[in-house]
C-alpha positions as CSV (number, residue, x, y, z in Angstrom):
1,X,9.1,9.3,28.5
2,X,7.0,11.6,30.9
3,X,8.7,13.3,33.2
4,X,7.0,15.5,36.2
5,X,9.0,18.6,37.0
6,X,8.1,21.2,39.6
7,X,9.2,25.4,38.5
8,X,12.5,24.7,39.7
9,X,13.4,21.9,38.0
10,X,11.6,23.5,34.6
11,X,13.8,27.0,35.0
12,X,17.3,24.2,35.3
13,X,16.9,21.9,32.1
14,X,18.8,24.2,30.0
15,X,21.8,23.2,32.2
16,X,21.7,19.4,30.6
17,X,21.4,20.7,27.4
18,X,24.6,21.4,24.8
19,X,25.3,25.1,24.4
20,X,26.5,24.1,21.3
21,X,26.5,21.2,18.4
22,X,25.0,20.1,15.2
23,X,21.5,21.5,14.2
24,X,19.8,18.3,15.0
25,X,21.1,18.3,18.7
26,X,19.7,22.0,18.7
27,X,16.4,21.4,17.3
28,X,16.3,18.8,19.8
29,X,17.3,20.9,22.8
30,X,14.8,23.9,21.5
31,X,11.8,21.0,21.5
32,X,12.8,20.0,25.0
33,X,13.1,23.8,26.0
34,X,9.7,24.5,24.5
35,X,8.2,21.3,26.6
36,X,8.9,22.3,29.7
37,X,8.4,26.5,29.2
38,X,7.2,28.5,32.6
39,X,5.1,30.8,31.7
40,X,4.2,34.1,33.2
41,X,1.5,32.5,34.8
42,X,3.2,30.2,36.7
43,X,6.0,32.3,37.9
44,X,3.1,34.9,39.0
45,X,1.6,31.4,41.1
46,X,5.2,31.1,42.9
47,X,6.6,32.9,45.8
48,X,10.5,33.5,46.9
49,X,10.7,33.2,50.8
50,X,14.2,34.1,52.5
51,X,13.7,31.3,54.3
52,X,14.3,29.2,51.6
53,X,17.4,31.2,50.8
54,X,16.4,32.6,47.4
55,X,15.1,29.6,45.9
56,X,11.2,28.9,45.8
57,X,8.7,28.6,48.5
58,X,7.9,24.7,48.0
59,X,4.3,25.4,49.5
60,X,3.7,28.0,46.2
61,X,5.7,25.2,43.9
62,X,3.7,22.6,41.4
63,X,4.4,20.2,39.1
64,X,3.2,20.0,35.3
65,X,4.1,16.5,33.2
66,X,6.4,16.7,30.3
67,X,6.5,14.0,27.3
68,X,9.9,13.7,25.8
69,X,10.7,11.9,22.7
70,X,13.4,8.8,23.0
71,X,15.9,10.9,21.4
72,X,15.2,14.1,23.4
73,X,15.9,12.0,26.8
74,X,18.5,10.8,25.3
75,X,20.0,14.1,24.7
76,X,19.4,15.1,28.0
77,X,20.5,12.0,29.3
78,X,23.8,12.1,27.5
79,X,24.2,16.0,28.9
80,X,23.7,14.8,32.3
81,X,26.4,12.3,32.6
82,X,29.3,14.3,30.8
83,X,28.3,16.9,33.4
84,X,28.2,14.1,35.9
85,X,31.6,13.1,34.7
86,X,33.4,16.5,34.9
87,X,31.5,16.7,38.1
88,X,29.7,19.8,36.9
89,X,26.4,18.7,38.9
90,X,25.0,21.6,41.4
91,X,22.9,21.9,43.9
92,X,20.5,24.2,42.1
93,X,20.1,20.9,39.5
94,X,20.9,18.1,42.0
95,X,16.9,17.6,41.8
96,X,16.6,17.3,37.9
97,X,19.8,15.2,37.4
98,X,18.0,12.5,39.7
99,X,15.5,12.3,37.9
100,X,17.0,11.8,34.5
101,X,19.2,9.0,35.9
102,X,16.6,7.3,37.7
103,X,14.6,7.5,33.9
104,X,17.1,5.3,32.6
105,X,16.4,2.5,34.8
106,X,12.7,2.7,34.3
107,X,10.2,1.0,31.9
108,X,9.6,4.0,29.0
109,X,5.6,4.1,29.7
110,X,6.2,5.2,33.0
111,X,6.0,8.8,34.3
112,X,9.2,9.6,36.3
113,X,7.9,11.7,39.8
């Protein structure tokens, strides 16, 4: 499943991910990490703006596309709604957690924007 995640949205996957859990679910979470990695080049492409209290400048924002594996979204997906549940859901992840749920109700081969 492709997924198309701006800085932001990159920086806050960790937060659907388990902290802890079997080695699998780990190795699964690390992958996922690894996909969707900012690298010092892209943080040196952003700008903060007080503005935009603290958060980033969405002029200096961009997206890349990330491919996850069916048992990677489901991890994530899984993640989501127990943090959904226990109504753990931020504002700082509102963004992301859209976007996984609105993955679930779309055809695999397409690329969630």
């Amino acid at each position: 499943m492709k997924f198309s995640l701006n800085i932001e949205q990159r920086l806050s996957i960790a937060q659907f991910l388990p902290k802890e859990g079997n080695l699998s679910e780990q190795l699964i979470g690390k992958s996922i990490l690894d996909k969707s990695f900012v690298s010092k080049e892209d943080m040196k492409a952003l700008q903060f703006h007080p503005l935009y209290q603290g958060r980033i400048d969405p002029d200096t924002d961009f997206e890349k596309e990330i491919d996850l594996s069916p048992e990677e979204y489901e991890l994530l997906y899984s993640n989501f709604l127990q943090q959904d549940k226990d109504k753990k859901i931020t504002s700082a992840n509102v963004d992301l957690a859209l976007k996984i749920r609105e993955a679930k109700s779309q055809k695999p081969e397409m690329a969630i924007k």
